[in-house]
N, C-alpha and C positions, 0 to 999 in steps of 0.2 A: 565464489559466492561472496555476495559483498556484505551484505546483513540477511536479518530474518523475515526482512522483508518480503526478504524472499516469502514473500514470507509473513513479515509483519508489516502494516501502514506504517508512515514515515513518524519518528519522530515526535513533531511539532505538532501531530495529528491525535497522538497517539497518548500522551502523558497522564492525560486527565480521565480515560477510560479506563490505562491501566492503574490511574489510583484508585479508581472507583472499585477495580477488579481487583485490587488488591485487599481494601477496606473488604469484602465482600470475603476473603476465604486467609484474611490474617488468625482469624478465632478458630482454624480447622486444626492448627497443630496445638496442644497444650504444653505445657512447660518441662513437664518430666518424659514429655516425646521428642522436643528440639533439644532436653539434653541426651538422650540416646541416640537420637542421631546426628549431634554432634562428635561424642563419640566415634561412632564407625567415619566419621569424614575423616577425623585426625589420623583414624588407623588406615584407611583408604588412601590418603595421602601419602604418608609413609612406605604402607607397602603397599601400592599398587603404582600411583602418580610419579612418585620420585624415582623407582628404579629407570622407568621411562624417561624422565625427562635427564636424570644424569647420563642415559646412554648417549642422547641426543646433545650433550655437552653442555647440562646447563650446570652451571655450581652450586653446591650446596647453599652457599651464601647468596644468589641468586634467589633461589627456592624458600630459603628460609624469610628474607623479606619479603617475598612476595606474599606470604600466606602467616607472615605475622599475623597474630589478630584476629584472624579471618575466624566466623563460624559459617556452617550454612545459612542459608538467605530463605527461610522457606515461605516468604512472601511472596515469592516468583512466581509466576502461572509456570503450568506443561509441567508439574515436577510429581514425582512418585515417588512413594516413601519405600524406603530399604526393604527388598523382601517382597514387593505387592506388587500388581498389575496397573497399566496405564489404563484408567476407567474415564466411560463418557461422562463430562460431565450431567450433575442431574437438572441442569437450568439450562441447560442446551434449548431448549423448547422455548427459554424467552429471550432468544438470541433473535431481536426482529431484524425483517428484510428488508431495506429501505432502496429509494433510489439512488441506482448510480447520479445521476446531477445532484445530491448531498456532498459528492465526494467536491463538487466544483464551487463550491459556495462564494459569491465572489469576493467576501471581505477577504477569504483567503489566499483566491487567484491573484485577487490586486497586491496582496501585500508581497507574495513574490515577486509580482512583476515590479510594481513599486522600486520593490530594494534592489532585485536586478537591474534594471536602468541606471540609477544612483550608482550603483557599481559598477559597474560597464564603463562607463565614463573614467572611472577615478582608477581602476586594472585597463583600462584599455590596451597601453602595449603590452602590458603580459599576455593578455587574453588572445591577443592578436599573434603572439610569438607562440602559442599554447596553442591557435589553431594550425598555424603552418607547420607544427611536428607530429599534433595526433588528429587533426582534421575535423575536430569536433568545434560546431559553431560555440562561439560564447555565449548566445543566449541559455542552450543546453546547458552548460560548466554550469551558469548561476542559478537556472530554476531549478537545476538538482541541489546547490548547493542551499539556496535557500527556502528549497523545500525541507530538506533532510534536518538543518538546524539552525533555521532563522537565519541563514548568514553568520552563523556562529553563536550566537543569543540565546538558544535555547538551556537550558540548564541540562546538564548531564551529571545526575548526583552521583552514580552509585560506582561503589569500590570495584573496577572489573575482575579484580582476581574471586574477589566474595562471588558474583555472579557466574562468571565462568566456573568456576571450583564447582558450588552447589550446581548447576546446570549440569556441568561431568558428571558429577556421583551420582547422580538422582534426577534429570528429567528423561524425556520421554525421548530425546534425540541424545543421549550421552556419546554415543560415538563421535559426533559433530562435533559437540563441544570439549570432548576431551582434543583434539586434533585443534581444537581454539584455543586451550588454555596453555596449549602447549607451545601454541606460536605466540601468544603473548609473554611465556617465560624467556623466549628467543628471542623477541623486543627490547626486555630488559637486560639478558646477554650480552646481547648485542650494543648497549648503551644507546638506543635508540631513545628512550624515556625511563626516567625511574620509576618504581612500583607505585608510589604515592601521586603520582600524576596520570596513573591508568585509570580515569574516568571512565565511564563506558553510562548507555542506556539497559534497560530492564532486559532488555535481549541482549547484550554483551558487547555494544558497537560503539566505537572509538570514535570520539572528534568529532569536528565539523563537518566530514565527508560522509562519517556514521559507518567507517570501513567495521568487519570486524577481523581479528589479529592476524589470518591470513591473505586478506586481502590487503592487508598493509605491508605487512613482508612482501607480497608480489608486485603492489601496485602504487605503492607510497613513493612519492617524488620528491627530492629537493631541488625544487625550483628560486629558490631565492639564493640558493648556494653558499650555505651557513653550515654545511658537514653532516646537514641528518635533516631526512622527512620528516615535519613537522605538522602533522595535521591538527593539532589541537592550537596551537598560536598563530602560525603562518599562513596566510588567510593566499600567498601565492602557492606557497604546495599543496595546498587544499585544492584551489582549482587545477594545477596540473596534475594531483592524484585523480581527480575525477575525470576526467579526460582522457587520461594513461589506460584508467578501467576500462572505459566503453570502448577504444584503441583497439585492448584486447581482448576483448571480445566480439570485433569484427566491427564498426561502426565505419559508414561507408562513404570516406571523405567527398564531397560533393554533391552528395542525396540529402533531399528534405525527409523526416521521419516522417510524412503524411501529408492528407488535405482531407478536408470536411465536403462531404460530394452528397448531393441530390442522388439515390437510387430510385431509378423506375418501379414501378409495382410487376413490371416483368421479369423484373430481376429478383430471382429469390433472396431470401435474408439466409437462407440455410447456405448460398455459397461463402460463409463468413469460415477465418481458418487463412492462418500459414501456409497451408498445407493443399491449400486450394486459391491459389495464386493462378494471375494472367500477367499479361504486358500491361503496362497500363492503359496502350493503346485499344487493346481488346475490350477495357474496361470501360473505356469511352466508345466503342462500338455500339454495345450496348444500351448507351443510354448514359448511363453513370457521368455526371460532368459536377465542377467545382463548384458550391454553395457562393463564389464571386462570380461568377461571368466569366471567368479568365480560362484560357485553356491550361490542360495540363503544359508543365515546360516539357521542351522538346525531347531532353535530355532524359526526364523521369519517362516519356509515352513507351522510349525504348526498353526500360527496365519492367522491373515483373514488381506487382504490386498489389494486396494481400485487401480484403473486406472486413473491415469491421464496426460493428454495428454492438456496440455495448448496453444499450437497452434495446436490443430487437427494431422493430418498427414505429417507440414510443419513444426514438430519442435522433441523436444526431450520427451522420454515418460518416465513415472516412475510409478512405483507400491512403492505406499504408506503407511501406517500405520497408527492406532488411533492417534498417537505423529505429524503429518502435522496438519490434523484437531486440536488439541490444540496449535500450532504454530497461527493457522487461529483466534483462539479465541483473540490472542495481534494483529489482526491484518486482518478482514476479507479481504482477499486477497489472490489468488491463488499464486499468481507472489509474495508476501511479506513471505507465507510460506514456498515455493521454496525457494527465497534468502535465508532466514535464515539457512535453512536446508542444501545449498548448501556451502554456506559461512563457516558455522560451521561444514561441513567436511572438508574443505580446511584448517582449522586452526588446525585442530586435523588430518589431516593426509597429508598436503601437496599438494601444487597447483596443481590442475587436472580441466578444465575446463569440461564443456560437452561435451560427445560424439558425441553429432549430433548438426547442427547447425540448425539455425533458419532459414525458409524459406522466398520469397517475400510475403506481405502483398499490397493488393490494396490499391490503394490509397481511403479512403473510410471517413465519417464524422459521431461521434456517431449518428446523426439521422439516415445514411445512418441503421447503426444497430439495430435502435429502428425500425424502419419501415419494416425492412426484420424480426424482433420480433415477431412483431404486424400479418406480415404475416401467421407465422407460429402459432402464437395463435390462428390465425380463424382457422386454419386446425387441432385444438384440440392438438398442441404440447404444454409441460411444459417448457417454455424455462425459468422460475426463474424471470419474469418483463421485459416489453420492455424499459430498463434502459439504451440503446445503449454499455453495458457491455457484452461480450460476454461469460458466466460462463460458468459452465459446464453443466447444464440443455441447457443453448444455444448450444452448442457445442453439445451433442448428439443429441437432437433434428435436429440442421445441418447434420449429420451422418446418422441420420432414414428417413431423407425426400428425402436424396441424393438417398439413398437404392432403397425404394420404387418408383421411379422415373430415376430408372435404370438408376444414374450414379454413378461415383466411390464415396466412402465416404469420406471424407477429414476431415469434421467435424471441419471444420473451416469457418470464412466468406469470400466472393468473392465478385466482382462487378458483377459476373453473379448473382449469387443467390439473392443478392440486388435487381436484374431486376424481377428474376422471382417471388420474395416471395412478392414484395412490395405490 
């Protein structure tokens, strides 16, 4: 797991909602509560944390700088106070739904592309020695990299030990993060970085790649060959830790992660899904051909290649490849492995936005989507969790239920369907 991206949007994406969201539940703890559960962190530390990490060989003296200083961070979203249950939030309901092409905006797409280019040029041989060991094209390495943290620019203020520590004691995923805070004590073990240079973002993640602390033990590279993986200053191991990652997680040297393709109206939108893969040739049987003219290449007709259609029938569609699904792995997010893949054709081949644009979106509130969820789970659909997230298991399910209730399939959500599914 590389971040919480998995989880969380990227970064650069991501800063100014979680200050907002944090300005918004800083007045929830008062003062004689953050010091009682200050309190139990110190005694938590001691005896729960440290037995642990000294089995694991980390030094006291380790330990002990790492968590100088440190109180809990209880500004942090996902966190549960000592003692209590993880509760929905109660403003869930003004969590609005907007359009996936929000996530595309292009001052944002270009400025990846932008600084990718610029970069490309000035890494070239490394880039080029980076793809003939882990097979991932350069443009990928840079629209990850410059997605994740400006090409390294973004600000990454917070103490990781503060962040990780309070996330162990007290959020919603503690098991995770205890397993995090523990491979970051290992990092400093290890003399890989000192305590006071463990930056991290609001969700725990390290450097310019935006690893967090296991995925730098596994997947951190020294590529510039100065004695230790450097992802916070080395702007070469950054790109070969990113690289290294999708490597191993199956990225499949010689496949493009997609194309943007014209679907017929005879081709359902409910065949979208992994999981419901053809040839690509089967896919151009069909109908299904590339939004340029061009044919699919020879090499991809042979291979099996996956539909997907991230606003249903109100936006742009693509046939995809094993290489999106390892995009998704730095980052589960449908819209996160689009950008990337998107971005990083534009860097390696020159500004071409999408084909098709993005259609109107209701005005709708993620509950509005967890509840038309919920609906279609009594009626025995797989829609993937009534998470107000609309995946792709939601989205064909929206597609099969339009079907069989003879109207057109869109496979996306409406305020009618809202009404009828709730």
């Amino acid at each position: 797991m590389r971040n919480l991206a998995l989880r969380c949007p990227p970064l650069t994406k991501t800063l100014a909602l979680v200050g907002f969201f944090l300005a918004l539940i800083s007045y929830a703890f008062p003062a004689a509560t953050q010091s009682n559960v200050n309190a139990q962190f110190q005694n938590w530390l001691q005896s729960d944390l440290w037995p642990e990490a000294r089995a694991r060989g980390i030094s006291a003296e380790t330990f002990n700088a790492a968590f100088r200083g440190v109180t809990p961070n209880l500004k942090l979203p996902d966190l549960v106070m000592p003692g209590q249950k993880p509760q929905t939030p109660r403003a869930q309901h003004q969590a609005e739904f907007g359009s996936p092409g929000n996530y595309f905006a292009e001052r944002t797409v270009a400025g990846v592309t932008s600084g990718g280019r610029s970069r490309a040029g000035r890494h070239a041989q490394s880039l080029a020695a980076i793809e003939r060991q882990y097979g991932v094209p350069p443009g990928i390495v840079l629209a990850i990299w410059g997605r994740e943290s400006g090409f390294g620019s973004a600000n990454i203020p917070h103490n990781a030990f503060e962040v990780l520590g309070t996330k162990a004691f007290m959020a919603t995923r503690r098991d995770m993060f205890r397993k995090e805070v523990l491979a970051a004590l290992e990092m400093v073990q290890r003399g890989h970085v000192s305590p006071g240079a463990m930056k991290s973002s609001w969700a725990g993640a390290l450097g310019q790649p935006q690893f967090l602390p296991t995925s730098y033990l596994e997947h951190a590279v020294d590529a510039d060959g100065d004695g230790r993986p450097d992802i916070w200053n080395s702007q070469v191991d950054t790109l070969a830790s990113i690289a290294n990652y999708l490597a191993h997680y199956g990225w499949v040297r010689g496949r493009d992660w997609g194309f943007e393709v014209k679907v017929p109206e005879s081709v359902s939108c409910a065949l979208e899904g992994p999981d419901r893969g053809k040839r690509i040739s089967e896919w151009a049987l069909l109908g299904v051909t590339r939004v340029n003219g061009r044919p699919f290449p020879d090499h991809e007709l042979r291979a099996e290649g996956y539909l997907l259609m991230p606003a249903g029938r109100s936006g742009p569609a693509f046939i995809v490849t094993p290489n999106f699904y390892v995009l998704k792995e730095y980052n589960e997010s449908d819209l996160y492995a689009l950008f990337v893949g998107h971005a990083g054709d534009r860097i390696a081949y020159g500004d071409r936005g999408f084909s098709a644009g993005w259609g109107r979106v209701d005005k709708l509130y993620r509950s509005d989507i967890a509840a038309m969820q919920r609906g279609l789970e009594k009626l025995g659909y797989d829609v993937g969790g009534a998470d107000g997230l609309p995946g792709f298991r939601t989205r064909r399910s929206i597609g099969e239920w339009q079907a069989r209730n003879g109207r057109n399939p869109t496979c996306f959500p409406d305020a009618g369907l809202v009404r009828a599914l709730r």
